[in-house]
N, C-alpha and C positions, 0 to 999 in steps of 0.2 A: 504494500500500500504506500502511494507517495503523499507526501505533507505539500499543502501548496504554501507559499509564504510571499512575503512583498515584502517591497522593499520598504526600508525606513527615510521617512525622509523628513529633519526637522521640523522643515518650512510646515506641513501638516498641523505643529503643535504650538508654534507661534501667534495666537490669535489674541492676545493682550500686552498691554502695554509692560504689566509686572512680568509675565513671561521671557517677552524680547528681551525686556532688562537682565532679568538673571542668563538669560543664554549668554547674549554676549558681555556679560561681567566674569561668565565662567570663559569665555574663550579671551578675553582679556587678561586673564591670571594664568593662562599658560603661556605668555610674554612668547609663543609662533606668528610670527608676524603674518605666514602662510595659512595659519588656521583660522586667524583672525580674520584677514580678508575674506576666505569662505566662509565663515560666520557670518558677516556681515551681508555677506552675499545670499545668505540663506534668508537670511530677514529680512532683506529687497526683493527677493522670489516671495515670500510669505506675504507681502503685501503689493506684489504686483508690483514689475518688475519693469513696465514700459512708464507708469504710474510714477513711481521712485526718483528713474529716468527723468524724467519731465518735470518731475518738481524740483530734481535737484539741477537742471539746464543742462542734464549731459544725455550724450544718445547711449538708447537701449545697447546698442552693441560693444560700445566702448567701456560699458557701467558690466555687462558680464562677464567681458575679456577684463578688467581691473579687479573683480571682486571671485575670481577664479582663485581655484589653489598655488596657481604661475603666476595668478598678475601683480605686479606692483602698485598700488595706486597710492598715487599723490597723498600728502596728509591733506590738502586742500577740500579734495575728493572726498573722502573717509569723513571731514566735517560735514561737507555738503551731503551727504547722504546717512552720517546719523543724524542729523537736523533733519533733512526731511522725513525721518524715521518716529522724529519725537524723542533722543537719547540723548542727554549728554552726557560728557565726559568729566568724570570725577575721578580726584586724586586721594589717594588714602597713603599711609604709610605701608609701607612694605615690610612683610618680618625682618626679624631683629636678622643682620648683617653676623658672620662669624667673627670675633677679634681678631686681626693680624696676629701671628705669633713673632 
C-alpha cells in the first residue's frame, strides 16, 4: 500500500501578521543570509507575490530571482518588501559573547 503525501510549503501557514513575524524572526536568528532571503521570499509568495511586487515598485521577476535561495538582494530591497509586508526590523541583544582567553 502507498502513503500519498504533499509537499510542505510555508507560505500555506503564513496567514497572520503574528505568524509572519515569528517565521521570519526565526529565520533571522539563524544569521543564513541564504535562508533568510527565502524566508522572506516565502512570505511574498504567502501574500501574493505580483501584489508584494507592486507595492514595493519592483517587478515580479526580479523580487523572485532576489528573494530565491541564490539571490542576493539589496538591503534597500529587503526594507522595501518587509514594509510592504507590514514587519519591521528590530534589534535585541544577542547572547552573551565567549570571553577572549
Amino acid at each position: 500500500m502507498s502513503r500519498k503525501t504533499e509537499v510542505f510549503d510555508a507560505a500555506d501557514y503564513l496567514d497572520s501578521r503574528e505568524s509572519i513575524a515569528d517565521y521570519l524572526t526565526e529565520a533571522f536568528e539563524t544569521g543564513d543570509d541564504e535562508f533568510i532571503a527565502q524566508a522572506i521570499g516565502t512570505v511574498a509568495r504567502a501574500k501574493g507575490m505580483s501584489d508584494v511586487a507592486r507595492e514595493a515598485g519592483l517587478s515580479r521577476e526580479n523580487l523572485y530571482r532576489a528573494l530565491s535561495a541564490e539571490g542576493r538582494p539589496e538591503f534597500a530591497t529587503v526594507m522595501k518588501v518587509l514594509g510592504t509586508l507590514g514587519i519591521q526590523l528590530v534589534a535585541k541583544p544577542a547572547g552573551k559573547k565567549p570571553k577572549a582567553a
